[in-house]
C-alpha positions as CSV (number, residue, x, y, z in Angstrom):
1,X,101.3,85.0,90.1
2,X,103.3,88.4,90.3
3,X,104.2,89.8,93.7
4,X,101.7,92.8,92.4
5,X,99.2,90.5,91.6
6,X,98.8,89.0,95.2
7,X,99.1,92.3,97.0
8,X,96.3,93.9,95.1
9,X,93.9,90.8,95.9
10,X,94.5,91.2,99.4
11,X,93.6,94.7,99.8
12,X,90.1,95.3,101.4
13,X,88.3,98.3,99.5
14,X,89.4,101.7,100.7
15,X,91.6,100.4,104.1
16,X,94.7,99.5,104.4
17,X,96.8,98.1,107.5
18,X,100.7,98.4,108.6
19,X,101.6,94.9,106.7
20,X,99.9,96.1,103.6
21,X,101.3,99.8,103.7
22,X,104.6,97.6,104.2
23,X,104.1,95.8,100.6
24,X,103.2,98.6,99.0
25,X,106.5,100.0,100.1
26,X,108.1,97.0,99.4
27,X,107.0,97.0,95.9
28,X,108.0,100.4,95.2
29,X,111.5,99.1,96.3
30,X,111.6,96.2,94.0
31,X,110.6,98.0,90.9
32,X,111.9,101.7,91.3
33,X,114.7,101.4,93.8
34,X,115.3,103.3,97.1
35,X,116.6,106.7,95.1
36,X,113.1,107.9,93.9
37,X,112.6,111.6,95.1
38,X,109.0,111.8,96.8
39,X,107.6,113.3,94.0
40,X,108.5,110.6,91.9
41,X,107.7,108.1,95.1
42,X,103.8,109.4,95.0
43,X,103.3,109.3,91.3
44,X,104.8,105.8,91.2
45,X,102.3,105.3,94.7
46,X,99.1,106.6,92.4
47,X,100.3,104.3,89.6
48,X,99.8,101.2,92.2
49,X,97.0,102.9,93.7
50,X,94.9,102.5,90.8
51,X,94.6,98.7,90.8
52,X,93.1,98.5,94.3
53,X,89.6,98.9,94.5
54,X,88.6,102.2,96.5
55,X,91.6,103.9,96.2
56,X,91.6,104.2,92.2
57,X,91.0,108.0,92.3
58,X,92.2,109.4,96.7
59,X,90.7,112.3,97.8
60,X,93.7,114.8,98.5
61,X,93.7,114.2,101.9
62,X,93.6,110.6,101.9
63,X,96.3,111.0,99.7
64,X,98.3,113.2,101.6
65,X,98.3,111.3,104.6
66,X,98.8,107.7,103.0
67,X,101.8,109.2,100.7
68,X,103.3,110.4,103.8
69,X,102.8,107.2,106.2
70,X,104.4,105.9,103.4
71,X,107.2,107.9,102.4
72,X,108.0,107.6,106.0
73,X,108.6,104.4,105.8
74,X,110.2,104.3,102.7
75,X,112.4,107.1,104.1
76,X,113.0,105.5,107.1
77,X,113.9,102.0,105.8
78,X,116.0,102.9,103.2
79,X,118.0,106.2,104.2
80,X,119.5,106.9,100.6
81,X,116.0,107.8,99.2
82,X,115.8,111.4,98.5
């Protein structure tokens, strides 16, 4: 079983917590890199947001804020993102 695959079964529908915001980073990481731009880092965040159930089509705002948590982290973890 893919990393992808045992992240996405252990998402409840429409929540998310710290550890699984954390994988979802983590996977961005492993299959784009730490360079992606953030408007490359959302589209690639929409693309993995579309297998867990509840999140397959965000409002904007719940969009907005989980892309930014998120980009903060990524940001924050791995300095040389843009």
């Amino acid at each position: 079983m893919g990393l992808w695959s045992m992240i996405s079964q252990n998402f409840p529908s429409a929540s998310l917590d710290a550890r699984q915001e954390s994988e979802l980073v983590d996977v961005i990481l492993e299959q784009h890199g730490a360079e992606l731009s953030r408007a490359d880092f959302v589209e690639t965040l929409l693309q993995l947001l579309e297998d867990i159930a509840g999140f397959e089509n965000p409002t904007p705002a719940t969009l907005e804020l989980l892309g930014q948590r998120l980009w903060d982290e990524y940001r924050s973890e791995y300095p040389k993102a843009q």
